[in-house]
TORKOL-4160 file (C-alpha; in steps of 0.2 Angstrom, whole numbers, padded with zeros to 4 digits, m for minus):
90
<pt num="1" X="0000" Y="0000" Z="0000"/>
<pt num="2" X="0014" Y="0011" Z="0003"/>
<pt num="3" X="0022" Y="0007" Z="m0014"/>
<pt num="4" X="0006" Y="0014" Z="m0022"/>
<pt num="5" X="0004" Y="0029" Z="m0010"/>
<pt num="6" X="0024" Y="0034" Z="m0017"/>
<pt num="7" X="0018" Y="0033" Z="m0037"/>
<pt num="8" X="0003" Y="0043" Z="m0033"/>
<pt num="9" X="0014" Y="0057" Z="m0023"/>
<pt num="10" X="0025" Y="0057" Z="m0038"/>
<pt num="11" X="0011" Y="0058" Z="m0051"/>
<pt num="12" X="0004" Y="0072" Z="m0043"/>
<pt num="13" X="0021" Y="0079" Z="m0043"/>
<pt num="14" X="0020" Y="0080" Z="m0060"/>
<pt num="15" X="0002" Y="0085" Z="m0063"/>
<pt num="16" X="0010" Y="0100" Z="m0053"/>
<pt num="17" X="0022" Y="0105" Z="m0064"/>
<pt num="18" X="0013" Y="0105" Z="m0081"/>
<pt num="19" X="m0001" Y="0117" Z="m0071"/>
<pt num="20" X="0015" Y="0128" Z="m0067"/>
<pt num="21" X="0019" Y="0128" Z="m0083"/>
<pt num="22" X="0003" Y="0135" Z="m0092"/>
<pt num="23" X="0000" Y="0146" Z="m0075"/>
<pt num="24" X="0018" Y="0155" Z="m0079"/>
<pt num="25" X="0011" Y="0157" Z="m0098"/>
<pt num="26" X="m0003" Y="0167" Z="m0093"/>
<pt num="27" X="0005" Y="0176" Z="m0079"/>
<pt num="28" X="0016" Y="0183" Z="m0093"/>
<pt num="29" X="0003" Y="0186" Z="m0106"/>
<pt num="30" X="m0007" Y="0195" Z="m0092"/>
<pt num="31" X="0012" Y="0205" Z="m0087"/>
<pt num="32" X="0013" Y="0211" Z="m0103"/>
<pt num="33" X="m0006" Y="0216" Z="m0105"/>
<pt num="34" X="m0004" Y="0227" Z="m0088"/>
<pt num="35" X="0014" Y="0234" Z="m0093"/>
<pt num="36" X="0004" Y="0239" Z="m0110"/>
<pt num="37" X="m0008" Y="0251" Z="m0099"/>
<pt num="38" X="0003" Y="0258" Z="m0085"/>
<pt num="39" X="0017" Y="0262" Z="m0096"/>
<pt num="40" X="0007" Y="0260" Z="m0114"/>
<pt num="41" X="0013" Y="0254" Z="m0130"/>
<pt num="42" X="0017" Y="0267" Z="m0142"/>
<pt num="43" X="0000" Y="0265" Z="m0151"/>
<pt num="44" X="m0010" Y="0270" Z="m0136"/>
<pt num="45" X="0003" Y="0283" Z="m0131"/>
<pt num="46" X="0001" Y="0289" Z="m0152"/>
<pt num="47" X="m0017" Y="0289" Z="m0149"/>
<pt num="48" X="m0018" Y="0297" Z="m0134"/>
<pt num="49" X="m0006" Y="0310" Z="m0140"/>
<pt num="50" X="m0020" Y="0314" Z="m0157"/>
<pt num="51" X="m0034" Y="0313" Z="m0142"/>
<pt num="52" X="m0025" Y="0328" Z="m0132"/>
<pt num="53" X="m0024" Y="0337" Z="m0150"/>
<pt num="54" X="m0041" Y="0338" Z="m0154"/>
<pt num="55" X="m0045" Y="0342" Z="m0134"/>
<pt num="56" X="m0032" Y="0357" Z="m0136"/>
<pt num="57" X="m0041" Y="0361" Z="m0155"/>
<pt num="58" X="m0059" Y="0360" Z="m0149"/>
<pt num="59" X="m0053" Y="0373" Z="m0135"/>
<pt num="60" X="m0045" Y="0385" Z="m0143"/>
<pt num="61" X="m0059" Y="0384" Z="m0157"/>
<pt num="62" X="m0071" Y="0389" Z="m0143"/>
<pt num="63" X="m0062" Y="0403" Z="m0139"/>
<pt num="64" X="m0050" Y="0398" Z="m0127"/>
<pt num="65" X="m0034" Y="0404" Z="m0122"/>
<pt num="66" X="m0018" Y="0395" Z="m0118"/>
<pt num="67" X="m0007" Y="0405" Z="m0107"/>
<pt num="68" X="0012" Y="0401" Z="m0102"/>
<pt num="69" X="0015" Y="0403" Z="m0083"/>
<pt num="70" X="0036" Y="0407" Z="m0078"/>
<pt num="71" X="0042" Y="0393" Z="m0070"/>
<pt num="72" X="0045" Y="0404" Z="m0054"/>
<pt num="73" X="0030" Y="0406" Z="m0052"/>
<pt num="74" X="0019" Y="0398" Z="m0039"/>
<pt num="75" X="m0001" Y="0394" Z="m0039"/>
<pt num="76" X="m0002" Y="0394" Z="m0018"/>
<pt num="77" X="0007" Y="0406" Z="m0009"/>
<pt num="78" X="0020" Y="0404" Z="0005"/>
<pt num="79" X="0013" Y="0400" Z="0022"/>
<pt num="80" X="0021" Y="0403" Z="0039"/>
<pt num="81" X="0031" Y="0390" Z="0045"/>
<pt num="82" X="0023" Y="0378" Z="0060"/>
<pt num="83" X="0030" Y="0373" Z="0074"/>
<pt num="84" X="0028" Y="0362" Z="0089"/>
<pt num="85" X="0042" Y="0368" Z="0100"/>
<pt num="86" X="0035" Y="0373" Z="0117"/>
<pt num="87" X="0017" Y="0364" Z="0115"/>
<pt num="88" X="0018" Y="0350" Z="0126"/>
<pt num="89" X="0012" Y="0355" Z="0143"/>
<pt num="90" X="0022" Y="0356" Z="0159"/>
C-alpha cells in the first residue's frame, strides 16, 4: 500500500508542474497586458497623443486661451512655517 501511495505522490508531482507551466504562460501574457496600460505601448501613447490634440483644438476653437506661466512662479502662496516647539504642557 505504501508502494502505491509513493507513485501517486510522484504523479501528482507532475500533474503539478505542467499546471505551473501553463500558470507561468498566462502570468506573462497578463504582465505584458498590464505593462501595455501603465506604461502604454506606443499606439496608445500615439493615440492618446491625437486625443489631447483635438481636446487642445476643440478649446482653442471655442475661444480659449492658452497662457504660459514662468516657471518661478507659484499657484499657492507661501505659508508661515509651524512649529511644535513649546506645545507640550508642563
Amino acid at each position: 500500500m505504501a508502494h502505491d501511495d509513493l507513485h501517486d505522490d510522484e504523479f501528482n508531482e507532475q500533474d503539478s508542474h505542467d499546471d505551473s507551466g501553463e500558470q507561468e504562460t498566462e502570468t506573462k501574457e497578463a504582465a505584458s497586458t498590464d505593462d501595455d496600460i501603465e506604461y502604454g505601448s506606443q499606439a496608445a501613447r500615439e493615440a492618446m497623443r491625437q486625443a489631447m490634440a483635438s481636446d487642445v483644438e476643440a478649446f482653442l476653437a471655442r475661444g480659449g486661451r492658452i497662457q504660459e506661466v514662468a516657471a518661478d512662479v507659484m499657484g499657492d502662496p507661501p505659508r508661515k512655517p509651524q512649529t511644535n516647539y513649546g506645545s507640550r504642557p508642563i
